[in-house]
MARVEX-229801 format. One record per residue: residue in three letters; residue number from 1; x, y, z of N, C-alpha, C, O in turn. Coordinates in steps of 0.05 Angstrom, whole numbers, plus 5000, padded with zeros to 4 digits. Layout:
<sites>
<ala, NUM, <X, Y, Z>, <X, Y, Z>, <X, Y, Z>, <X, Y, Z>>
...
</sites>
This chain:
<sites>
<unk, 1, <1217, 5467, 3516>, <1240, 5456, 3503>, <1256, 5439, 3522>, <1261, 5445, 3545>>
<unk, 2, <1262, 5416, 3510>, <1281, 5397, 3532>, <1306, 5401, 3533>, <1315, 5405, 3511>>
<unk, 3, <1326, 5401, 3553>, <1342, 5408, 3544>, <1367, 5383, 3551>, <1389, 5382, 3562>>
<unk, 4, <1349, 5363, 3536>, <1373, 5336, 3529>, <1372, 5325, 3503>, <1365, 5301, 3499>>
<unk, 5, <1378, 5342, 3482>, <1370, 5351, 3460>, <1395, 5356, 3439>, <1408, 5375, 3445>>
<unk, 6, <1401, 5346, 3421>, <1423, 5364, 3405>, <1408, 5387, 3392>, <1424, 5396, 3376>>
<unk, 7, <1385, 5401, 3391>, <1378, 5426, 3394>, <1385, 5442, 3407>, <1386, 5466, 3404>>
<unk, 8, <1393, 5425, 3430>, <1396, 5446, 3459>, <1426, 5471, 3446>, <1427, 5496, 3443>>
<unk, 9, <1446, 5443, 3439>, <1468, 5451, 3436>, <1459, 5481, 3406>, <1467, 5503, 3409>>
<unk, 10, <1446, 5474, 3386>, <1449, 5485, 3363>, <1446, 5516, 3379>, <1460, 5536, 3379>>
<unk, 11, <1418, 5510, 3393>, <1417, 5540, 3403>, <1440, 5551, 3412>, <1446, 5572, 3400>>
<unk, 12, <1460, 5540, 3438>, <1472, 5550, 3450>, <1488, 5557, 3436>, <1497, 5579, 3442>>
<unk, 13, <1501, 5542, 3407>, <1523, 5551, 3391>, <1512, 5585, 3369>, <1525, 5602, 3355>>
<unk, 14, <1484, 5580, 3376>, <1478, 5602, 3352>, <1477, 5630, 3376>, <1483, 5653, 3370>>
<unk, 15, <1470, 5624, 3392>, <1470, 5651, 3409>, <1497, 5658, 3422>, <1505, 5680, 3431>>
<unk, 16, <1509, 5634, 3421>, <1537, 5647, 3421>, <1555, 5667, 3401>, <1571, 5684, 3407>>
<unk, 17, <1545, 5656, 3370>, <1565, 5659, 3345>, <1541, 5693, 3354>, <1557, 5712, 3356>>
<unk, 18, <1528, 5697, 3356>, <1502, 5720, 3354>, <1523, 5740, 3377>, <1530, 5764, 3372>>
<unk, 19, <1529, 5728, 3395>, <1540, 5751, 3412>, <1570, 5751, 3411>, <1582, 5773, 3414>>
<unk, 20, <1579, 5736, 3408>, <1602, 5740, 3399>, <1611, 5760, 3378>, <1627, 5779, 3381>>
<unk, 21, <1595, 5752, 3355>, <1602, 5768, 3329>, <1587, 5802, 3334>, <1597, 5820, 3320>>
<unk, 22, <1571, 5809, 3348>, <1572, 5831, 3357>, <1587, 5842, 3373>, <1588, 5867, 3372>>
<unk, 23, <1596, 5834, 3386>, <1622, 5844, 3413>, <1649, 5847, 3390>, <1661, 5868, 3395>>
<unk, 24, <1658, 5835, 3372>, <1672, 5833, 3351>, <1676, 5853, 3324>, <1697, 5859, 3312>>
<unk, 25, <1652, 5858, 3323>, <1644, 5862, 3291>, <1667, 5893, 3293>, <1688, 5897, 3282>>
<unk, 26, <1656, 5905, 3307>, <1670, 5939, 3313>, <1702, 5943, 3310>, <1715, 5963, 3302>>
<unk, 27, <1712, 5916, 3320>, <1742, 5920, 3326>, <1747, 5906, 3297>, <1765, 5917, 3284>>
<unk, 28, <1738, 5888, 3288>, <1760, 5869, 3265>, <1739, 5872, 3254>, <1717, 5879, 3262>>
<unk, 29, <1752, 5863, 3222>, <1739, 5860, 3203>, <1721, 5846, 3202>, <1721, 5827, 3218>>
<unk, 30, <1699, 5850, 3183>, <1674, 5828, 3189>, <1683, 5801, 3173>, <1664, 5787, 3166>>
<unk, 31, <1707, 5794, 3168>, <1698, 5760, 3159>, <1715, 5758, 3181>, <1704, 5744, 3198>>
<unk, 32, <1745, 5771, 3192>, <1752, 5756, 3225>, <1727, 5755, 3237>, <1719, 5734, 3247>>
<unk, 33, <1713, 5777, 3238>, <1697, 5768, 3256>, <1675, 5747, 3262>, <1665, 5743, 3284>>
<unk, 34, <1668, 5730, 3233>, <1647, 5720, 3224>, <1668, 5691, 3239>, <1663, 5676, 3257>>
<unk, 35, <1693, 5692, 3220>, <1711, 5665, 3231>, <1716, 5660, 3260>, <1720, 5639, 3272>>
<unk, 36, <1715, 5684, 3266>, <1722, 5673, 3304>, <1691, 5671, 3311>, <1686, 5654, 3328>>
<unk, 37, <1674, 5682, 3303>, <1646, 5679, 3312>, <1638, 5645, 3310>, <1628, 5631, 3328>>
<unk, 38, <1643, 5637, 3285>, <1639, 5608, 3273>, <1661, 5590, 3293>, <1654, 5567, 3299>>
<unk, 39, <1677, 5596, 3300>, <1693, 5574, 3312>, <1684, 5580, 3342>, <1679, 5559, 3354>>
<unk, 40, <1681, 5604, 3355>, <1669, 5609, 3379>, <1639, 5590, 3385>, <1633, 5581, 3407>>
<unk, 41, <1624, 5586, 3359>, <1599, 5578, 3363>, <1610, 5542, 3363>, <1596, 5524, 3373>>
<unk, 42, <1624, 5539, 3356>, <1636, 5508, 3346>, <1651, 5491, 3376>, <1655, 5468, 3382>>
<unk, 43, <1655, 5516, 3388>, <1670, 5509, 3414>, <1646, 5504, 3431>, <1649, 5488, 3449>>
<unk, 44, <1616, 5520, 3426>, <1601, 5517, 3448>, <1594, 5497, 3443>, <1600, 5480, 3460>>
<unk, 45, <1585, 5493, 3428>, <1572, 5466, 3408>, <1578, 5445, 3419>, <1558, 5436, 3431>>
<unk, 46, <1599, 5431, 3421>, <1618, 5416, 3432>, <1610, 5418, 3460>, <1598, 5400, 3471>>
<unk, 47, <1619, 5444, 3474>, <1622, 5433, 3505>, <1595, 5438, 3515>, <1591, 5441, 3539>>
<unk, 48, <1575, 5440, 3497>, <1543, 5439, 3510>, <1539, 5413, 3505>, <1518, 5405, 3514>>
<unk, 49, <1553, 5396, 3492>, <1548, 5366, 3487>, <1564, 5347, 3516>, <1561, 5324, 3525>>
<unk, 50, <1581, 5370, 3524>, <1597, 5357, 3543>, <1583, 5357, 3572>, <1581, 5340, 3590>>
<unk, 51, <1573, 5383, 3572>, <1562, 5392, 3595>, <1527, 5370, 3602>, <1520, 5361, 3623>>
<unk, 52, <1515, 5367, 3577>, <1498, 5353, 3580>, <1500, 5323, 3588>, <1483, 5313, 3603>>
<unk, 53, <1528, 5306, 3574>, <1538, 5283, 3590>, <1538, 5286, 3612>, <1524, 5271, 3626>>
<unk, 54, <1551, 5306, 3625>, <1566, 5304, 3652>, <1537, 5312, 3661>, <1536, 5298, 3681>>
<unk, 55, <1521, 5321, 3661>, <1500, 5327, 3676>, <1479, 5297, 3682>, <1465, 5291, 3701>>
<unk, 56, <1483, 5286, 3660>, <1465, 5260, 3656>, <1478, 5246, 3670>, <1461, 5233, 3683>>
<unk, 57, <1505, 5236, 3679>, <1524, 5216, 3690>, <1522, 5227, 3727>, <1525, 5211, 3745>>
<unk, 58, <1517, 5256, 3733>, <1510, 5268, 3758>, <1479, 5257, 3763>, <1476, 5247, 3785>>
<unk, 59, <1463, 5257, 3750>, <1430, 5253, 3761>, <1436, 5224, 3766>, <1437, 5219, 3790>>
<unk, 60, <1442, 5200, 3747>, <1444, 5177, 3746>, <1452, 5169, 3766>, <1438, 5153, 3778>>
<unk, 61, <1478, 5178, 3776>, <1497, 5154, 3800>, <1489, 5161, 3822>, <1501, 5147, 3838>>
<unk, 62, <1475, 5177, 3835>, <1453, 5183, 3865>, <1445, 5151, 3864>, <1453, 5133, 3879>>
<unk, 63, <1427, 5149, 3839>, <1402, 5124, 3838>, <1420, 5094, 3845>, <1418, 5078, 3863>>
<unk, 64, <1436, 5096, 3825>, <1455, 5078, 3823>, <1473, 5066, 3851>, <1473, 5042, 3858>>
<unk, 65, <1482, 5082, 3862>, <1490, 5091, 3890>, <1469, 5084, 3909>, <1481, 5071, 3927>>
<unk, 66, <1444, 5087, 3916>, <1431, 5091, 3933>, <1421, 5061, 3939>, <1420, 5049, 3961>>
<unk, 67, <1414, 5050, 3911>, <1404, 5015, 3908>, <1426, 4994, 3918>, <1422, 4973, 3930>>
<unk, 68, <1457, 5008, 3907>, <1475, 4990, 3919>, <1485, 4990, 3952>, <1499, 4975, 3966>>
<unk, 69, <1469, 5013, 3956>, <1485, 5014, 3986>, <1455, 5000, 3999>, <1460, 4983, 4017>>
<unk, 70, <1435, 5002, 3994>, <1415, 4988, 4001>, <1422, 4957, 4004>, <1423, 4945, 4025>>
<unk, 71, <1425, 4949, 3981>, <1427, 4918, 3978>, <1450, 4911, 3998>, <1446, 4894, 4015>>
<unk, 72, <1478, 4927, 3996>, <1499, 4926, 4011>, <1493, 4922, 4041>, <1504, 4905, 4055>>
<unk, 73, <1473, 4939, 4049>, <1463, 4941, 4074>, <1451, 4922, 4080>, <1460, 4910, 4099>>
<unk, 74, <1436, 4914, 4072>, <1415, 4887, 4074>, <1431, 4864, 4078>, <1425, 4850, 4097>>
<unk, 75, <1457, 4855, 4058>, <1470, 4832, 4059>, <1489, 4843, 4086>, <1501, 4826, 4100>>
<unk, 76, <1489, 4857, 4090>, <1512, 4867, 4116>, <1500, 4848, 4144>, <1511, 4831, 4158>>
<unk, 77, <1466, 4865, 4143>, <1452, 4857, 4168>, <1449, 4828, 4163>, <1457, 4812, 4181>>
<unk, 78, <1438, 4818, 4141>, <1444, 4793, 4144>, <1467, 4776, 4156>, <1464, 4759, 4174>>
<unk, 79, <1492, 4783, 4143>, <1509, 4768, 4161>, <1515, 4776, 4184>, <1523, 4758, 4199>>
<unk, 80, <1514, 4798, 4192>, <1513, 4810, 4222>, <1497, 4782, 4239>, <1509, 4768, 4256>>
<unk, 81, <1470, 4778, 4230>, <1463, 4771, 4244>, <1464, 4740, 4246>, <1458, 4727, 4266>>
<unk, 82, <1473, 4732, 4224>, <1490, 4701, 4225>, <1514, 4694, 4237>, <1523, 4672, 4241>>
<unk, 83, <1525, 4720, 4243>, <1555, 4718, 4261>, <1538, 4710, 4282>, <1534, 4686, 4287>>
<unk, 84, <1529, 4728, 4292>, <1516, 4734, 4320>, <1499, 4701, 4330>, <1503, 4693, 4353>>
<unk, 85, <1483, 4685, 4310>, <1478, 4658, 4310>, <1498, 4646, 4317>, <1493, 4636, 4339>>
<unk, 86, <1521, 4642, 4310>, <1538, 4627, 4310>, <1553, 4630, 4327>, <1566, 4612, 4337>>
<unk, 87, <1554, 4654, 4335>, <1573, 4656, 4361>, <1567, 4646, 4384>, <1582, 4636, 4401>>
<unk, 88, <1532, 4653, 4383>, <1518, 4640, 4415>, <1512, 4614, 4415>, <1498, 4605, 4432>>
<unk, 89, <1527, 4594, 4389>, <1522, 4576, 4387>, <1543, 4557, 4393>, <1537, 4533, 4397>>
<unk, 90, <1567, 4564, 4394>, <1593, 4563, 4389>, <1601, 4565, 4426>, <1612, 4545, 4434>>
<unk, 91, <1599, 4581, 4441>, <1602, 4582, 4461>, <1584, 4560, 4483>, <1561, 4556, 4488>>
<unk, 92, <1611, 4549, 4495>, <1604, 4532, 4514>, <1590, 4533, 4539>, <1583, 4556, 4541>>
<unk, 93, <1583, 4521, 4558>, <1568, 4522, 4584>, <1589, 4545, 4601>, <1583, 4568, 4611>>
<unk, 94, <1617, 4530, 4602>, <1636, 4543, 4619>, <1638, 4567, 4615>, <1629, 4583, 4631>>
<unk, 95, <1652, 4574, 4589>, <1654, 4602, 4581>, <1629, 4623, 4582>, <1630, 4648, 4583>>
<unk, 96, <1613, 4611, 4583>, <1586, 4632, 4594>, <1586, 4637, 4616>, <1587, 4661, 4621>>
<unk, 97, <1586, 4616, 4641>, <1582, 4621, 4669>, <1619, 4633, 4668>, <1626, 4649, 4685>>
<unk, 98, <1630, 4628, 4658>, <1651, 4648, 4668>, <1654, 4679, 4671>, <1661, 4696, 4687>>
<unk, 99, <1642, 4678, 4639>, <1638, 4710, 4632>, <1611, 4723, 4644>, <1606, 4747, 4642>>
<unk, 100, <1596, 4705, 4656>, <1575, 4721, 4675>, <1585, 4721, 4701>, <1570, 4728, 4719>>
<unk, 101, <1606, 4714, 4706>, <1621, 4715, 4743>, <1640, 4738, 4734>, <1646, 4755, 4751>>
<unk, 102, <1648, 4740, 4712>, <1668, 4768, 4712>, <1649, 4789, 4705>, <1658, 4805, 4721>>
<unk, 103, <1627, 4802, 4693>, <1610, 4810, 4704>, <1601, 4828, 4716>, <1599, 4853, 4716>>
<unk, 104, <1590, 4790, 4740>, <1581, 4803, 4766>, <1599, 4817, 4780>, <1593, 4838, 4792>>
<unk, 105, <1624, 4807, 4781>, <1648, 4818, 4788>, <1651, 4847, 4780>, <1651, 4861, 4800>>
<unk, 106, <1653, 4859, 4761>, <1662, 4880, 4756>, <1633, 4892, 4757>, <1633, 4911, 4741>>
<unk, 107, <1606, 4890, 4768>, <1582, 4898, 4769>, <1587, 4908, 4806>, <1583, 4931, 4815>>
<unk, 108, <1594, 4888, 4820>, <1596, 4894, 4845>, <1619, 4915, 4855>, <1620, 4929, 4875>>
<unk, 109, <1640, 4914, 4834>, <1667, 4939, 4846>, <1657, 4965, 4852>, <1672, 4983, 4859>>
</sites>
């Protein structure tokens, strides 16, 4: 049995009104008990429809999530590495031999 199903729910509402209305029957009368059984099974009904959304919207957004941080990543390193072009392209003769004398400088202290 699958359980992404509006079967799923009928069951859960019928084995609810089933145990309910036995835990019930002893204390109240049997149509209270049939009415709170029926509305007990009506409530499951419902939030087994809810619970199955929320379960489908939990499996889904991992996938969803995982492709975007991928792509995210990918365009990241990409420009990472187009800064990185541009910067060693951008920098002059001077400013290099400068920043290799400070450096050596701070290599020799």
């Amino acid at each position: 049995m699958k359980f992404d199903s509006w079967k799923t729910n009928v069951f859960a509402a019928l084995i609810g009104f089933i145990v309910f209305f036995f835990l019930s029957w002893r204390v109240n009368l049997l149509t209270t008990s049939l009415i709170r059984a029926g509305l007990f099974s009506l409530i499951v009904f419902v939030t087994a429809f809810l619970f199955r959304w929320m379960l489908r919207k939990i499996q889904a957004a991992p996938e969803e999530d995982d492709d975007k941080t991928q792509e995210e990543s990918v365009e990241q390193k990409d420009r990472e590495s187009e800064e990185k072009e541009e910067n060693e392209d951008s920098l002059s003769e001077e400013e290099i031999e400068s920043a290799s004398r400070f450096i050596k400088e701070k290599l020799n202290e």
